[in-house]
N, C-alpha and C positions, 0 to 999 in steps of 0.2 A: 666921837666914833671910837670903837675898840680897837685894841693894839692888834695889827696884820700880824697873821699868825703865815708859817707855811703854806698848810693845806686845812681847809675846812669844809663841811659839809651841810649844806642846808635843807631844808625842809619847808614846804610850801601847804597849807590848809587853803584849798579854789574854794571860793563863793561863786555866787554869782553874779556881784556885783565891786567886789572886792575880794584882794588874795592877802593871808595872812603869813609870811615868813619870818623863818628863826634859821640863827645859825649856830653849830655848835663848832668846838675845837675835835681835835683827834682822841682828848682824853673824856669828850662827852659833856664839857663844860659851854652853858649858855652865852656866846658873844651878844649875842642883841636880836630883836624881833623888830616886824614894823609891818605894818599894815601899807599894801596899795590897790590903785584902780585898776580893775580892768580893763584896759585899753592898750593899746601900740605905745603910747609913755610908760603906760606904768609898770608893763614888763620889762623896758628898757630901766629905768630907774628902780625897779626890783634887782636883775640883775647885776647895774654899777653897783648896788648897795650891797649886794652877797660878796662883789670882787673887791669891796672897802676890807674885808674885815678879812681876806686873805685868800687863793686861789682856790675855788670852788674843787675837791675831787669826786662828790658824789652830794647830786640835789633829788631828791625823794619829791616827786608831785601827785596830790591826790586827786584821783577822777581824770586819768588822762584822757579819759574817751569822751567826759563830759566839761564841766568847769573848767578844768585845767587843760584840754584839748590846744583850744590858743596861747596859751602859756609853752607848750611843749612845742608847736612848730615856732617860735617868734625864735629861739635859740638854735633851734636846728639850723637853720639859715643863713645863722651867722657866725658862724666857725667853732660852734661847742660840740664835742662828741656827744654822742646819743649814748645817754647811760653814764656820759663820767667818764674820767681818769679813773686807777687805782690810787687810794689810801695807802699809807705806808703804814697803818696801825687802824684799820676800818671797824669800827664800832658794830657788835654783833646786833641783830636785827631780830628781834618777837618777831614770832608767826603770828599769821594771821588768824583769827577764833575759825576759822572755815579748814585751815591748815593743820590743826593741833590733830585732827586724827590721823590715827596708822594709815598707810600709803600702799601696804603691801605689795600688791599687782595692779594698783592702781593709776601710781603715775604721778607724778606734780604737772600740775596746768600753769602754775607760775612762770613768767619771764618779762621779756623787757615790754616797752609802751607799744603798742598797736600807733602806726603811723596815719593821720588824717588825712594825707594826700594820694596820688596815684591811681591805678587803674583800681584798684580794689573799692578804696573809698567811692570813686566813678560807681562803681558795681551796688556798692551799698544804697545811695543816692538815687541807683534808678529803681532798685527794688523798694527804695520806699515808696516812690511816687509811684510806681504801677501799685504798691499794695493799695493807694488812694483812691485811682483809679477804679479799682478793679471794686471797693468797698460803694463808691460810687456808683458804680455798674450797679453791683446788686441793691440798694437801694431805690435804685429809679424802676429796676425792675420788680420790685417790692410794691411800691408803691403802684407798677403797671396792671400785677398782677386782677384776675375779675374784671378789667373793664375795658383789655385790649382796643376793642371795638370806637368804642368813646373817649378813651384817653385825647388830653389836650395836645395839642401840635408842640409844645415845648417840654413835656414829658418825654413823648417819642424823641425829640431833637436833642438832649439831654443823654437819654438811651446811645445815641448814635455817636456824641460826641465822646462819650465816657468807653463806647466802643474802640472808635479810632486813636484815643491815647491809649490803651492797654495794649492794640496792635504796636503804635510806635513803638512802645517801651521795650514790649518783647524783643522789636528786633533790634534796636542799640542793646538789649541786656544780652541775645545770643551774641552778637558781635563781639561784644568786649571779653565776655566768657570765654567765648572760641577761643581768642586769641592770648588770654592771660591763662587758659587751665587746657590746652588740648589733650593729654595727656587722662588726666582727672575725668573728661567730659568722654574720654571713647572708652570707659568701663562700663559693664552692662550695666544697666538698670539706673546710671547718671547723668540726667540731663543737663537742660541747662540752668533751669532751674535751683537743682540739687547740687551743682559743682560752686555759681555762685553764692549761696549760703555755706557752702565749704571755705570760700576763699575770705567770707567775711569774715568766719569764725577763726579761721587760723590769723588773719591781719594782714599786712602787704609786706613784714618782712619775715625770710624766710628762716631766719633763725632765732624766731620768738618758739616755733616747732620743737624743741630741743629732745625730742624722743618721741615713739608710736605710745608710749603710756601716757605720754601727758598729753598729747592729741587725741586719745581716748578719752583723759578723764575730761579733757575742754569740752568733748562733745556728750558727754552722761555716757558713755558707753563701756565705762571703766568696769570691771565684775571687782564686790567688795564680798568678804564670806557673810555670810546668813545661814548658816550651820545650827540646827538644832539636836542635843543628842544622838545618835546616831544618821541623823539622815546630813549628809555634807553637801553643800548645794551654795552657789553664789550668787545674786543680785547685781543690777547695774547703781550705780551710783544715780542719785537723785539730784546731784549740781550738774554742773556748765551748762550750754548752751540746747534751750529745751528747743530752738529752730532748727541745728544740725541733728538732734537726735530725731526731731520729728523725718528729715530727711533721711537719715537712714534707715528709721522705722520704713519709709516709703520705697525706697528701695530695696529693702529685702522683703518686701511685699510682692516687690515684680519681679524678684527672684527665685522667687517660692514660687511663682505661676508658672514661668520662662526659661527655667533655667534646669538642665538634667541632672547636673552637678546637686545645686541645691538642694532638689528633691532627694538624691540620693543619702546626702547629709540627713536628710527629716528623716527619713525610713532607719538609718541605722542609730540615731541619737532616740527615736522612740524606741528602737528596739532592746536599746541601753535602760529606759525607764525616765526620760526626761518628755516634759509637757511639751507645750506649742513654746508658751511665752520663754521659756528657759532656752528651746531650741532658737530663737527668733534673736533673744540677746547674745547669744552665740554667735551667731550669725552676723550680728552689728560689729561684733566686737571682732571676726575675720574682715567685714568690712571695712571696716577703720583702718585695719594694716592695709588695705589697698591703696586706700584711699590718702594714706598719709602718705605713703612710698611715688605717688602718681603727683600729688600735691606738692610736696617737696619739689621732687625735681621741676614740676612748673614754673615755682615762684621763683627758685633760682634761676634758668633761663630767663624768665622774665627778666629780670633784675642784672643779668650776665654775670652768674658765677658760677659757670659750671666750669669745671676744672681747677675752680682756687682752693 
């Protein structure tokens, strides 16, 4: 084994079936690599192996949300901070190819790992299985369609069943919603629906948020320039999360119907010289400041830290 250094810093490449770790010193120099399993040992004998070669200050895991998901709660758990100590000389870090462009008014969406457990994860879990449900639903109704009359008794019973889980779902997904975004969920045009896919997207801790631009650029709703000779005019960004942009898309859809405010906004931004679609991404992107300022404070009550 290599000589224990102070502080060191490792780095993990998740498989799926195996994780590959390397550890370097402060000055960037390779202590040792070594492949393990993925399992409840192998993470524990990954970690003794990172703490052989001297006290871990900062370990970099790839695909926290996927591969590396169970690699990242196994330490949580067990007395390591989230994120690391400070380095006393931390090795500068390449951006990532997605990163290297200008930022302007855009925002960094980078921050720490999105946590697997909690009421969020709850949230995410049951939106998936209602989306099952519900793709279920329309297949059996697909399949009903032309022959209502003659359809076989286990088509119909099928129909019924895929009916009564999409009821259940709903209502454990308002419940938990209710309770984890009230705030979030009594802005107009957000339900519950739209407040959940908010809460996925930002994660369960509340300071992965670290600003309304880079909650912006999480959700595609960031404005980047698209300026041609004289006519000056911005665009939303084409990354993050194409689920919450759909959601805001959808709300400022039933703002634009419902709302006197909003309509007043269209009347004098047309009257400026701007389209539907330009006035619309406007609109997302005043939405986002709601939406973050209403989200924030949720997840922190949630989590109780309001006042720290």
């Amino acid at each position: 084994m290599a000589q224990s250094t102070a502080f060191v810093i490792g780095g993990v490449d998740t498989q799926g079936r195996s994780h590959h770790a390397a550890v370097i010193d402060e000055a960037g120099r390779i202590l040792g690599s070594a492949e393990f399993v993925v399992s409840t040992a192998g993470y524990r004998r990954l970690l003794h192996w990172m703490r052989g070669h001297g006290a871990p200050s900062k370990v970099g895991v790839e695909g926290t949300g996927t591969y590396g998901a169970g690699l990242c709660r196994f330490p949580a758990g067990r007395g390591c901070a989230r994120g690391g100590g400070r380095s006393p000389r931390p090795a500068p870090a390449a951006p990532a190819r997605q990163d290297r462009r200008p930022r302007r008014r855009s925002g960094c969406a980078l921050g720490a790992r999105r946590d697997r457990d909690g009421v969020v994860e709850s949230i995410r879990a049951l939106r998936t299985a209602r989306s099952g449900a519900v793709k279920a639903r329309s297949a059996a109704l697909n399949a009903l369609h032309g022959m209502v009359v003659t359809a076989p008794a286990e088509l119909r019973s099928a129909i019924v069943m895929a009916e009564g889980e999409v009821k259940e779902l709903d209502a454990a997904l308002s419940q938990l919603v209710r309770r984890a975004a009230p705030r979030t969920i009594a802005l107009r045009a957000i339900g519950v629906d739209h407040a959940g896919q908010f809460l996925i997207t930002a994660g369960e801790r509340p300071e992965r948020l670290r600003s309304e631009a880079a909650f912006a650029h999480l959700c595609g709703a960031a404005p980047i320039p698209a300026s041609s000779g004289r006519t000056r005019r911005h665009r939303l960004h084409r990354s993050g999360d194409r689920a919450a942009n759909r959601a805001l898309h959808l709300a400022v859809v039933v703002r634009l119907r419902c709302c006197p405010r909003a309509r007043r906004y269209v009347e004098r931004r047309t009257a400026e010289g701007l389209s539907k679609p330009e006035i619309r991404r406007c609109l997302k992107r005043y939405l986002v400041r709601e939406v973050f300022q209403t989200l924030t404070a949720d997840l922190r009550e949630l989590h109780g830290l309001d006042g720290i």
